[in-house]
N, C-alpha and C positions, 0 to 999 in steps of 0.2 A: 425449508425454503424461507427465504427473509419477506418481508412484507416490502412495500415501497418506503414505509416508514424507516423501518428495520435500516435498507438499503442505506438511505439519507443520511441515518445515526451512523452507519460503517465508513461512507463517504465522507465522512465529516470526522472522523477520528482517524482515519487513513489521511487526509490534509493535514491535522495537526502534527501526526506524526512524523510529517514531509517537512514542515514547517519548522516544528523543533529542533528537527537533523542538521536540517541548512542553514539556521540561527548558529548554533551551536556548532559548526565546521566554518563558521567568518564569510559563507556565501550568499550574494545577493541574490535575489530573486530572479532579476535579467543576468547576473552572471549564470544561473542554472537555465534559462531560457535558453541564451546563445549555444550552453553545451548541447542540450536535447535537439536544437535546430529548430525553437518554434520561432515565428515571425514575433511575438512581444512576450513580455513577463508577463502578460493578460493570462496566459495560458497556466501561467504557474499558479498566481493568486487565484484563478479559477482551482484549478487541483489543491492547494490548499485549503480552499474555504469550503472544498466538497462539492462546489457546484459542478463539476467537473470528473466523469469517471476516467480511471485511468488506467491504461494497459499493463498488461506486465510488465513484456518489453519496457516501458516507460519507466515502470518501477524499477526494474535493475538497474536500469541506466543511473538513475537517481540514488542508489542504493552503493551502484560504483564508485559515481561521480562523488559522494561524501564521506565514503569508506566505512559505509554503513551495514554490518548484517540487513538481509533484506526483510529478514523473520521480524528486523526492529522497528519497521512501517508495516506491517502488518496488525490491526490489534484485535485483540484475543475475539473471538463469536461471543464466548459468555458475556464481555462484556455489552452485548445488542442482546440476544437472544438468549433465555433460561437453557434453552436445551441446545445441546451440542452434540452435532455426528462427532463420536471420537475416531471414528474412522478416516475421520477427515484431519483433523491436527494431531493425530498419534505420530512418531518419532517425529515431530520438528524439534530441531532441539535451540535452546534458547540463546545461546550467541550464536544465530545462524545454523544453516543448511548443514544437517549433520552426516547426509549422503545423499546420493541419487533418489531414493524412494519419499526422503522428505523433500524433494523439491519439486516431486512428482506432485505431491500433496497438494505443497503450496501452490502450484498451475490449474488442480482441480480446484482447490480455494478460491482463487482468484475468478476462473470460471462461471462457476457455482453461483459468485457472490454479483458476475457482472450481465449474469444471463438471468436472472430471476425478474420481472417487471409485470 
């Protein structure tokens, strides 16, 4: 279980990696707003900067919309937490969803990581 700390550290490494993607594919902040359908890029800069948890759905989209592995905004548990369920990141493989059972994973992941408070 993450702490609130914990959490903050993964919401905040989960933005940069959002961050980095959309840098790095020539997209604006409100051009990724307008796709997701949120009212301003407020919503972006919030999920970049962590203040902001984000859904999965949310993630894919984002993940589509840059032609990003999704596994590549995801970032690792060891790097927040010493111990890690490997039951929980066992077969994701690392350019992306290596079948149904790892993207199973990644949904408990995400879960996991957004119900803990």
């Amino acid at each position: 279980m993450l702490t609130q700390t914990e959490e903050k550290v993964f919401n905040k490494l989960v933005g940069q990696l959002i961050k980095n993607a959309r840098e790095a594919a020539g997209v604006k902040q409100e051009t990724l707003s307008n796709y997701l359908g949120f009212k301003s890029r407020i919503s972006i800069t919030n999920i970049e900067s962590g203040r902001q948890n984000i859904q999965l759905t949310t993630l894919t989209e984002i993940a589509h919309y840059l032609k990003v592995p999704i596994i590549s905004l995801i970032p690792p548990l060891e790097t927040i937490k010493k111990k890690v369920d490997k039951k929980l990141t066992r077969n994701i493989g690392k350019d992306g969803v290596a079948d149904s059972n790892s993207l199973e994973k990644i949904k408990d992941f995400i879960r996991f990581t957004t119900t803990q408070k």
